[in-house]
C-alpha positions as CSV (number, residue, x, y, z in Angstrom):
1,X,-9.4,20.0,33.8
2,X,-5.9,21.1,34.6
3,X,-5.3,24.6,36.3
4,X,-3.3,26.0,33.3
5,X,-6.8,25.0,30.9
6,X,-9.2,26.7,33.3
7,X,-6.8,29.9,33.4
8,X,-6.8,29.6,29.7
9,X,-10.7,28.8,29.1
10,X,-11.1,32.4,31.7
11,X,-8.8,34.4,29.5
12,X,-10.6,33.7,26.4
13,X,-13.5,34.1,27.9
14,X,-12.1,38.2,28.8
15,X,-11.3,38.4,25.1
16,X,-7.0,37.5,25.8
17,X,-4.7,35.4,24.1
18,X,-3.7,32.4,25.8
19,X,-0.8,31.8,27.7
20,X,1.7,29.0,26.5
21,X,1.6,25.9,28.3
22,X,5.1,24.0,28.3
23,X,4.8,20.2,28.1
24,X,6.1,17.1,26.6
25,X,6.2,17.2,22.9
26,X,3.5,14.9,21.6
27,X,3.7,13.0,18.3
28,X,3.1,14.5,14.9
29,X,0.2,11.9,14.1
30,X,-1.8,12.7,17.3
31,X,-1.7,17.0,16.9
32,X,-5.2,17.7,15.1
33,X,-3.7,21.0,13.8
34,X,-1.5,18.3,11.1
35,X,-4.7,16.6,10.2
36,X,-6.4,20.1,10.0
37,X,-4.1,20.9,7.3
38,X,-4.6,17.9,5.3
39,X,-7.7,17.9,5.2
40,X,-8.0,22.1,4.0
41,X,-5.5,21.8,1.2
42,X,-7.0,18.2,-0.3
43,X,-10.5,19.7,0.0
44,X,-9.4,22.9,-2.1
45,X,-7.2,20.6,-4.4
46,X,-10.4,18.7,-5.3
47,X,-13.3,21.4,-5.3
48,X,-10.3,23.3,-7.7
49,X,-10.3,20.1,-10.0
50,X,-13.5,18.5,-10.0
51,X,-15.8,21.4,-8.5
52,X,-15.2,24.0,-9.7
53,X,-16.7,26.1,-12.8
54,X,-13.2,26.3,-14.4
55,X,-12.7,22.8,-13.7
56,X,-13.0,21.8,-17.5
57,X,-10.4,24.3,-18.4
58,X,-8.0,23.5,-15.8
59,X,-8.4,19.0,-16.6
60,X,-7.7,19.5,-20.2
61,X,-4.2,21.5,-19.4
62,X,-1.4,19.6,-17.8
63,X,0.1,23.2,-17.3
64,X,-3.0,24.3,-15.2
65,X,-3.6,21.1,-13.1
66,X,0.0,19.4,-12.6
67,X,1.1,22.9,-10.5
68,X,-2.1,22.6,-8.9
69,X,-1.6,18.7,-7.8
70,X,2.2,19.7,-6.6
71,X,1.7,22.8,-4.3
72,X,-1.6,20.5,-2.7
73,X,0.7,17.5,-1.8
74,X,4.0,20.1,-0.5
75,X,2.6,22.9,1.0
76,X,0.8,20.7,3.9
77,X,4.3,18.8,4.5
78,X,5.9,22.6,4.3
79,X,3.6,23.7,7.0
80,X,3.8,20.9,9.3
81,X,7.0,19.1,9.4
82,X,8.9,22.5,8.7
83,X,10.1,25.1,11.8
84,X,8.9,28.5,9.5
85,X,5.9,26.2,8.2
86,X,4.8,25.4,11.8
87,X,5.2,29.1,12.6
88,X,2.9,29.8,10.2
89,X,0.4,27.5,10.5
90,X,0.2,28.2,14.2
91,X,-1.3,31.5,13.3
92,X,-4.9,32.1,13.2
93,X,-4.9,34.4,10.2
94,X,-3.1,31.7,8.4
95,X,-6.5,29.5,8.5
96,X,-8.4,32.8,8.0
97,X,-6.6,33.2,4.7
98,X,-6.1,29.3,3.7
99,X,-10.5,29.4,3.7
100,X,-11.3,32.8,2.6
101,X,-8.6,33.5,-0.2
102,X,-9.4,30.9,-2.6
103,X,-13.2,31.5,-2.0
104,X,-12.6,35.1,-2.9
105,X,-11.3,33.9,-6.1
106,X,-14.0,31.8,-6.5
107,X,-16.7,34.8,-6.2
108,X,-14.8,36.9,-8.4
109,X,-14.6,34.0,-11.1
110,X,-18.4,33.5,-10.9
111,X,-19.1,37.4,-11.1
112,X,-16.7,38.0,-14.4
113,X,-19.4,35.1,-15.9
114,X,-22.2,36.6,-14.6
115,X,-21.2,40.4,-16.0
116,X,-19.7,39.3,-19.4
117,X,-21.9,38.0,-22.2
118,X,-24.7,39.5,-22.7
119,X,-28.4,39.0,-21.6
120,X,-31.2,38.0,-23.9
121,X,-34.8,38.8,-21.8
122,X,-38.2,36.9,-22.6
123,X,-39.1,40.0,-24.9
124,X,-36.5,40.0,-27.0
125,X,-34.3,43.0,-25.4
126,X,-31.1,42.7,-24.7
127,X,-28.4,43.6,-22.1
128,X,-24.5,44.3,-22.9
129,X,-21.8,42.2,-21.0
130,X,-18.8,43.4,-20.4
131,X,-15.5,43.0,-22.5
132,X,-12.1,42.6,-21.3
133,X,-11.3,45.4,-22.7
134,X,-13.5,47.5,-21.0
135,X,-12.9,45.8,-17.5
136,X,-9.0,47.0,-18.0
137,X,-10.1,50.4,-18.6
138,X,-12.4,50.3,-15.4
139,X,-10.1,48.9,-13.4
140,X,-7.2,51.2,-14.4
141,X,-9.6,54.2,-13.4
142,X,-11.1,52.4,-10.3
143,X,-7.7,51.7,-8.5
144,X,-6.1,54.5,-7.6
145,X,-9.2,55.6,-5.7
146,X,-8.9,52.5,-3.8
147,X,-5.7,53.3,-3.7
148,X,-6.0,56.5,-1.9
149,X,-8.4,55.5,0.5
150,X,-6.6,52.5,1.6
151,X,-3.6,54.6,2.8
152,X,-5.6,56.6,4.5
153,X,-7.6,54.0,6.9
154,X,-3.7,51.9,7.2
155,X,-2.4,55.1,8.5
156,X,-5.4,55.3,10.5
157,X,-4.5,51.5,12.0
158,X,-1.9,53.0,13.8
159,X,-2.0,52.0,17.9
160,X,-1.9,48.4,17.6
161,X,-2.6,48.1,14.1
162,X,-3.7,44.7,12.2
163,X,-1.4,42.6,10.2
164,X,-1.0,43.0,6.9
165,X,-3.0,40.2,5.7
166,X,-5.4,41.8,7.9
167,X,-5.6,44.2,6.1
168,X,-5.7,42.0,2.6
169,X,-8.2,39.9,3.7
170,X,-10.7,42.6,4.8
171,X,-10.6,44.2,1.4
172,X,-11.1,41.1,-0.6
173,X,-13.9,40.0,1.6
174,X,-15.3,43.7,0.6
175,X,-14.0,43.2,-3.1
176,X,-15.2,39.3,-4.1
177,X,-17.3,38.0,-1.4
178,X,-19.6,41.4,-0.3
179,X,-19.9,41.9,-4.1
180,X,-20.7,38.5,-4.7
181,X,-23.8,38.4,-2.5
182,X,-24.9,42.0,-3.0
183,X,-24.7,40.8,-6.7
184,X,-27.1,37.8,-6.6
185,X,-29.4,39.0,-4.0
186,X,-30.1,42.9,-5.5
187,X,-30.5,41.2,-8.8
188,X,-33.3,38.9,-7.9
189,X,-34.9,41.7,-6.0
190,X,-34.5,43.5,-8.6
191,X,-36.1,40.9,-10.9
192,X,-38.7,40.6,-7.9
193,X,-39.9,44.3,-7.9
194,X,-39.6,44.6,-11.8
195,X,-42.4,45.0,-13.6
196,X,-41.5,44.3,-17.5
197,X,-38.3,42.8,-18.7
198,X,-35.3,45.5,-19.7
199,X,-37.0,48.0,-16.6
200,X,-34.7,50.4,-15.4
201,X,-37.1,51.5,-12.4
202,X,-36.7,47.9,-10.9
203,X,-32.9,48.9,-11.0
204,X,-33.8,51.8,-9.3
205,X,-36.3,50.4,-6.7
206,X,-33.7,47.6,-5.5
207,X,-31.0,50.2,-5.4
208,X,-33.3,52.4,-2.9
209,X,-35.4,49.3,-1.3
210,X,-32.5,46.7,-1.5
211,X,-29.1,47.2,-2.0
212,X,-28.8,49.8,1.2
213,X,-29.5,46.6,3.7
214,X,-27.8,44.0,1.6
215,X,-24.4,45.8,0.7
216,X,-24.3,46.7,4.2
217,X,-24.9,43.7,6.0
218,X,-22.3,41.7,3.4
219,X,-19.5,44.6,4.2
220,X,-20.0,44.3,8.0
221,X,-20.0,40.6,8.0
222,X,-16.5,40.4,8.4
223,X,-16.3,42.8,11.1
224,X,-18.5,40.8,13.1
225,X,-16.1,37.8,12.0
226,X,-12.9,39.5,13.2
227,X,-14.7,40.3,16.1
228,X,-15.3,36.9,17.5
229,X,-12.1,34.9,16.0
230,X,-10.2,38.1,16.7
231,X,-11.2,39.6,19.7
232,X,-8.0,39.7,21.4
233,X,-6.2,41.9,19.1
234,X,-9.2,44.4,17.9
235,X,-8.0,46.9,21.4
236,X,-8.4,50.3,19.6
237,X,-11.8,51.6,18.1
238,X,-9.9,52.8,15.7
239,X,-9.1,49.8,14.2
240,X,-12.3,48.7,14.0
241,X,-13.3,51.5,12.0
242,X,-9.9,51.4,9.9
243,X,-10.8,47.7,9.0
244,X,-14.6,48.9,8.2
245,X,-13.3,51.5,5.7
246,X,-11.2,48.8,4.0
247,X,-13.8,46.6,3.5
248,X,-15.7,49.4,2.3
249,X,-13.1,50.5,-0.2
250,X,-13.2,46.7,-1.6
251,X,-16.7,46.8,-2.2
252,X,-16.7,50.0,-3.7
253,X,-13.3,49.1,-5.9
254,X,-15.0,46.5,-7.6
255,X,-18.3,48.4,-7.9
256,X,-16.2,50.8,-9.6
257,X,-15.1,48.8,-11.9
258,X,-18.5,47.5,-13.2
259,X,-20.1,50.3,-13.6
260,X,-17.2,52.1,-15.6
261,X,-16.8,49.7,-17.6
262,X,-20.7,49.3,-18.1
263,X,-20.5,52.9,-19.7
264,X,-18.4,52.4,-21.7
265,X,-19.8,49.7,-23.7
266,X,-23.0,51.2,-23.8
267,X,-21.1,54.4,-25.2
268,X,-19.1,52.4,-27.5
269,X,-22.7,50.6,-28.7
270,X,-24.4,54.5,-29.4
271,X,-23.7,55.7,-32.5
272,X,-24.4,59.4,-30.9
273,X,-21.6,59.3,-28.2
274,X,-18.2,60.2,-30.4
275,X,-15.7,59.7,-27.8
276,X,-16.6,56.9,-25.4
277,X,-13.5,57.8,-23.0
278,X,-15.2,61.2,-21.9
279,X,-18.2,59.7,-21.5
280,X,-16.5,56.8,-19.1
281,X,-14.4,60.1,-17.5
282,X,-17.4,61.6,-16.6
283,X,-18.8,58.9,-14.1
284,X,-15.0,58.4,-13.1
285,X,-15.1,61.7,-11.8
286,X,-18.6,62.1,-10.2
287,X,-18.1,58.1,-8.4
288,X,-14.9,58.0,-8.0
289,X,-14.2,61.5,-6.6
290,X,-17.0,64.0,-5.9
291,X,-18.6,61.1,-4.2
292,X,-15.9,58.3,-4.0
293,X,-16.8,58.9,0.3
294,X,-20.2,57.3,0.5
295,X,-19.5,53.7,1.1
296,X,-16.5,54.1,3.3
297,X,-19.0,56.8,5.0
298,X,-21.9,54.4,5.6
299,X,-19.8,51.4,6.4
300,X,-18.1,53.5,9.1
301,X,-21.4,53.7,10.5
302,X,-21.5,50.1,11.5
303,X,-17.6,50.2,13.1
304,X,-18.4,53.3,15.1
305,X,-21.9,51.2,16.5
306,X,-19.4,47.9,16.9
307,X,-16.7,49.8,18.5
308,X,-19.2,51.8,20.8
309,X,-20.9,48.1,21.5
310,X,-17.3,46.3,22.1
311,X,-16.4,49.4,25.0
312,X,-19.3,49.3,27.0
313,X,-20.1,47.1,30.3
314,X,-24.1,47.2,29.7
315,X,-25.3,43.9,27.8
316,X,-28.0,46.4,26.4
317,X,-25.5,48.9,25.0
318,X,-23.5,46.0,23.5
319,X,-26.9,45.0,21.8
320,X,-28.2,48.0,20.5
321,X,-25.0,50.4,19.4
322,X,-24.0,47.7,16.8
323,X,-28.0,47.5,15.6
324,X,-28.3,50.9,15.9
325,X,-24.7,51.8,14.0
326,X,-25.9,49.2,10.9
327,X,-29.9,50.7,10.8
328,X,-27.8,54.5,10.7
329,X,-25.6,53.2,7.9
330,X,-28.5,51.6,5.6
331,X,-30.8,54.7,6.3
332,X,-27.7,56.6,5.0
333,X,-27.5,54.5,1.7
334,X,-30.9,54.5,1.2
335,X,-31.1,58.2,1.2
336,X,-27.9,58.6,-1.0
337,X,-29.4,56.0,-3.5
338,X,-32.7,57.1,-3.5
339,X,-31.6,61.0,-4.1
340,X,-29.3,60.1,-7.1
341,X,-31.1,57.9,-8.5
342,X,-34.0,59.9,-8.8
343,X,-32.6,63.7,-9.4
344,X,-30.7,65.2,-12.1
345,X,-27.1,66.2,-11.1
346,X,-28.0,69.9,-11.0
347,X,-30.5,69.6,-8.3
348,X,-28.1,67.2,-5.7
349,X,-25.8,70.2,-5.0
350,X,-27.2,71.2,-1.8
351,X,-27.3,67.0,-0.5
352,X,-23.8,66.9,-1.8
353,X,-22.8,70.0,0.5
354,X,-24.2,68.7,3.0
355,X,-22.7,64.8,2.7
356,X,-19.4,66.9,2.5
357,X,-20.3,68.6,6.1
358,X,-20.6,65.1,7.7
359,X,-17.9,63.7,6.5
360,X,-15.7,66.8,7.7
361,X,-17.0,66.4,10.8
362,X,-16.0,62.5,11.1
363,X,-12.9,63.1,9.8
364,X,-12.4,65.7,12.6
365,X,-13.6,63.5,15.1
366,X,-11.0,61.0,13.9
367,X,-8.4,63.2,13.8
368,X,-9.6,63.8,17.7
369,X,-10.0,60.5,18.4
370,X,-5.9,59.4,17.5
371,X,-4.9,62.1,19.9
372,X,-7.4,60.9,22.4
373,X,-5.7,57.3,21.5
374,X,-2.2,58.8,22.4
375,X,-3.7,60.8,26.1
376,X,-5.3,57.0,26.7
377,X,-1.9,55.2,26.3
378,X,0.2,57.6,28.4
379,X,-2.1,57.7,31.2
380,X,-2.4,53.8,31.4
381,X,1.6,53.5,30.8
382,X,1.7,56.3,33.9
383,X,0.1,53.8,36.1
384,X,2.8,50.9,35.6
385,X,5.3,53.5,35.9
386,X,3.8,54.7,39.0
387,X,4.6,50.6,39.9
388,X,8.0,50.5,39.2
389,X,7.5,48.7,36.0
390,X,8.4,50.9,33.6
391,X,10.6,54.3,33.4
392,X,9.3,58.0,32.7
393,X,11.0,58.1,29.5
394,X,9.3,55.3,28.1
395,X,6.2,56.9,28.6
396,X,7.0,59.6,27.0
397,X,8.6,58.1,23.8
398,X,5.4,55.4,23.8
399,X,2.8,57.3,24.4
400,X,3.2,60.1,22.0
401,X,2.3,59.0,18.0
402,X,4.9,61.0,16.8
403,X,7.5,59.6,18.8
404,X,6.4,56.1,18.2
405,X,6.7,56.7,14.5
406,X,9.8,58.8,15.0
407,X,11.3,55.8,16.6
408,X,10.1,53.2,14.1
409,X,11.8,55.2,11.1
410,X,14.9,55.4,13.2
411,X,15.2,52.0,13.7
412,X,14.7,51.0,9.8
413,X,17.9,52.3,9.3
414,X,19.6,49.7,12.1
415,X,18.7,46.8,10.3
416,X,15.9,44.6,9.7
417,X,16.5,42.5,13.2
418,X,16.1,45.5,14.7
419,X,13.0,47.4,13.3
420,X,11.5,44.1,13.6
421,X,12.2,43.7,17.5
422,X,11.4,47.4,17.8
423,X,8.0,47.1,15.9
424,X,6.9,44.6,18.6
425,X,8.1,46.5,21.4
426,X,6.0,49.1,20.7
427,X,2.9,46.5,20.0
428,X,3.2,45.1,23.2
429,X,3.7,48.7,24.7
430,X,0.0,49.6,22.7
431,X,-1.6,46.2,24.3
432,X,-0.4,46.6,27.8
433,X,-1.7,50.0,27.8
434,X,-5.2,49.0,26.7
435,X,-5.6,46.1,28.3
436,X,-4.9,48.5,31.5
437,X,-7.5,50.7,30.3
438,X,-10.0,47.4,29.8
439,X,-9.2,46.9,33.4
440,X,-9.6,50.2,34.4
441,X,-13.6,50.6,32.9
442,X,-14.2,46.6,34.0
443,X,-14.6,44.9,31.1
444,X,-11.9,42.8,31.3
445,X,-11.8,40.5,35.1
446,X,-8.9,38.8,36.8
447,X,-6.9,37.1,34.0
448,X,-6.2,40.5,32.7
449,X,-3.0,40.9,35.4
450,X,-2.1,37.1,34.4
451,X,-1.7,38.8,30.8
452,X,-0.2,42.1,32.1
453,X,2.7,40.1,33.6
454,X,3.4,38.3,30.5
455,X,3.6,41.5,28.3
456,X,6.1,42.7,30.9
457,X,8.2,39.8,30.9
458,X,8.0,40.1,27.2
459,X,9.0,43.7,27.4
460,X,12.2,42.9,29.2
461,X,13.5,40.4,26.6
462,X,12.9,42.9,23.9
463,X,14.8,45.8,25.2
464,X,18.0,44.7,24.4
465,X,16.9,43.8,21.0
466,X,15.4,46.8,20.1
467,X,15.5,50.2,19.6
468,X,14.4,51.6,23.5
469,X,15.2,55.3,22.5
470,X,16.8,58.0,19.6
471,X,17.8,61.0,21.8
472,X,21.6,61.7,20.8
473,X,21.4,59.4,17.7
474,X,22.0,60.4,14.2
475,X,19.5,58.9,11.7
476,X,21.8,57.0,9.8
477,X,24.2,55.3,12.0
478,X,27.8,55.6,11.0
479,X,29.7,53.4,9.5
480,X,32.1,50.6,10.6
481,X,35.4,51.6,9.6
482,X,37.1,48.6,8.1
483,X,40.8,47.6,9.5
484,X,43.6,48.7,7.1
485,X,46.1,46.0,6.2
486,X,49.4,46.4,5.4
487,X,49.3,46.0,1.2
488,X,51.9,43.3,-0.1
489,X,54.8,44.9,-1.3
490,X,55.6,44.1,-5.6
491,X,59.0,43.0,-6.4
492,X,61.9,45.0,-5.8
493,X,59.6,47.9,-4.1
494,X,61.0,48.9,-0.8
495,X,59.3,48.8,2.5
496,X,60.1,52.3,3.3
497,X,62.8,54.2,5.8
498,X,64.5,52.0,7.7
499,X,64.5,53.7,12.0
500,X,67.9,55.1,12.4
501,X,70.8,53.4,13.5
502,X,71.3,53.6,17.3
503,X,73.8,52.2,19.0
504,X,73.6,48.6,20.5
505,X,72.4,48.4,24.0
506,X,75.2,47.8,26.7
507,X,74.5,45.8,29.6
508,X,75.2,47.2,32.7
509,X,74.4,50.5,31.5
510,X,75.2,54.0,32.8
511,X,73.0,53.9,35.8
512,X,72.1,50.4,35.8
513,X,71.1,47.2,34.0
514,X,68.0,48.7,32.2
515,X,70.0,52.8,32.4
516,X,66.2,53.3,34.7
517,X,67.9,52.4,38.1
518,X,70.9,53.5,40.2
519,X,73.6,51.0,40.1
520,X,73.7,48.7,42.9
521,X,76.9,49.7,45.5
């Protein structure tokens, strides 16, 4: 083994990236990453055709199939024998979202069958589906909860946040693939505890008993996932607790959806309900508002016990604060399930006053924990200034959140190039800083300077790319004046006064050939 693999095999083994290796090009037909490709998109072409459920549907229409055959035979040549292809593909949320993207659309395929025609039992009873129409209406009423949520943990992704398809991915998994499971598994628990056909106490006893430790275990999943494959990037606690409110706000988007739209077909089905839209309204209002905060609240749980585990040196600590942070979050869910499911609204105003105390309280301990975030990044900058490294000034504008941001928005307006080279300057500012602080408490060993050296070195070619500082500049710079040209003059228009007639020069002059100099004697 070569001494740039062992330095490599140690800084994965600290949670860093890699370091690039420079070496001989090898052939296209001997890099595993092309074959890796292949192999992905012909496996997704074929389960799409011949697997899966829609596979009837999609054989019978050249429309459906013929797009699907053309984008599996160009996209792997795109990504491979292309320079922005291979830029991609080198990417490892690239794979994340080449696997977990068309399973999500899988899972969401299989629950629309599951939840729309309707359900005959053994004794004759009968469940509605749901119809299209009412999965619009729920889904129109469901967003902009998600919405509202989802800006609030992105802002919270601020020091060193995740990519955007980050960001999408973590939500579907919570959207298609937590629901998915927690779908299946509560149902046949709930057909496990049940005790006649058509019960709603078994629906009640797997929502208390079940759903809790299944719909938290399928949410935090992906944590855990991001984790490992991830590691390197995941440097803030915050993010880790951003990313578990997003996945969180998936599950609880599509929950949303089925139980709105559940209402109202049962309302539309009851002759005794006159306006099914107030009746849907109602639940829109007590789930999606009054208590729109209990998944994000539980799932938060289980980031706080994964970011507590991912900080600490002891192997016990690691252990425990993730067990401990999932058992809180389930106990939590139990108690919320098991409280509405069995009281009538009036009596759950004293639990819900008390659900809204908690969640003040972790919001101001979020709120906290960004400044703390911004106190950690100046001290750790401080000590490569102290080096010689970096300047005072940088500390200052990096180290302060509103600065950072301030300099982001100024930057927008000097071009894309620009807040694009700026953006990274400021990620790799974030990195260094808490990789130093990694350092600094001992989780991360040697190859942590190796990696410190190589964010430098890629500080210095970004500073004359970027945006380094806004003191003294307007927010929108000025504009180029363009040079003026002399306009073509139009037949017979004159140029304009002529300069006046002087007299024609006279050589020797007065005092001299030029009239500058005495005459020569």
């Amino acid at each position: 083994m070569t001494e740039a693999r062992i330095s490599n095999r140690l800084r994965v083994l600290n949670g860093l990236p890699k370091a690039v290796v420079s070496g001989s090009q090898r052939p296209w037909y001997t890099d595993a990453k092309v074959w890796a490709t292949f192999g992905a998109v012909a496996v997704m072409v074929v389960a799409s055709l011949f697997l899966a459920q829609w596979r009837h549907w999609v054989l019978a229409r050249p429309v459906a199939w013929v797009p699907i055959v053309v984008v599996g035979v160009a996209l792997p040549f795109f990504l491979n024998f292309t320079r922005a292809g291979r830029w991609v593909r080198d990417k490892p949320v690239f794979w994340l979202a080449l696997i977990l993207l068309p399973l999500y659309f899988a899972g969401l395929y299989s629950e629309y069958w599951m939840m729309h025609p309707d359900v005959v039992f053994e004794d004759g009873s009968r469940s509605l589906g749901i119809s299209n129409e009412a999965i619009r209406k729920g889904a129109f009423y469901a967003v902009w909860t998600a919405l509202a949520y989802s800006v609030l943990f992105i802002w919270l992704d601020r020091f060193r946040a995740s990519q955007p398809m980050v960001w999408l991915l973590v939500f579907g998994w919570g959207a298609a693939a937590s629901t998915w499971f927690s779908l299946h598994v509560n149902t046949w628990m709930g057909q496990a505890m049940a005790t006649r056909e058509a019960n709603a106490d078994s629906g009640a006893r797997a929502a208390v008993f079940s759903a809790p430790f299944v719909e938290e275990f399928a949410k935090a999943t992906v944590l855990i996932l991001l984790v490992i494959l991830w590691r390197n990037r995941i440097v803030s606690r915050l993010s880790i607790i951003a990313l578990a409110g997003l996945s969180a706000i998936g599950f609880a988007f599509v929950e949303n959806i089925l139980y709105y739209s559940r209402v109202w077909m049962q309302a539309t089905n009851d002759i005794t309900i006159a306006n099914p839209d107030e009746t849907m309204l109602e639940l829109v209002m007590l789930r999606g508002v009054y208590t729109s905060f209990g998944h994000p609240l539980f799932t938060i749980m289980t980031g706080a016990g994964l970011a507590i585990g991912l900080g600490a040196r002891s192997k016990i600590v690691r252990v425990l604060a993730p067990v401990g942070g999932f058992m809180l979050a389930c106990f939590g869910h139990m108690l919320f399930n098991g409280l509405s499911s069995t009281n009538p609204i009036e009596a759950l105003m004293m639990p819900w006053y008390m659900a809204l105390a908690l969640v003040g309280v972790i919001t101001i301990s979020l709120i906290v924990s960004v400044a703390g975030n911004g106190q950690i990044i100046r001290a750790r900058l401080t000590d490569y200034q102290r080096a010689g490294w970096i300047g005072p000034r940088e500390v200052e504008l990096f180290g302060g959140p509103l600065r950072r941001a301030r300099l982001l928005f100024w930057s927008i307006f000097r071009g894309p190039k620009k807040w694009w080279h700026t953006a990274k300057l400021v990620r790799r500012y974030t990195e260094l800083a808490y990789l130093r602080d990694k350092m600094t408490r001992g989780t991360v060993g040697a190859p942590g300077d190796d990696r410190a050296h190589d964010i430098l070195h890629e500080i210095e070619t970004l500073r004359p790319k970027a945006l380094t500082d806004y003191t003294g500049l307007p927010l929108l710079p000025p504009r180029r004046k363009k040079r003026a040209y002399p306009s073509e003059l139009l037949p017979g228009e004159s140029p304009g006064p002529l300069t006046s007639h002087y007299p024609a020069p006279t050589a020797p002059g007065p005092a001299g050939v030029g009239g500058n100099w005495p005459a020569p004697r």
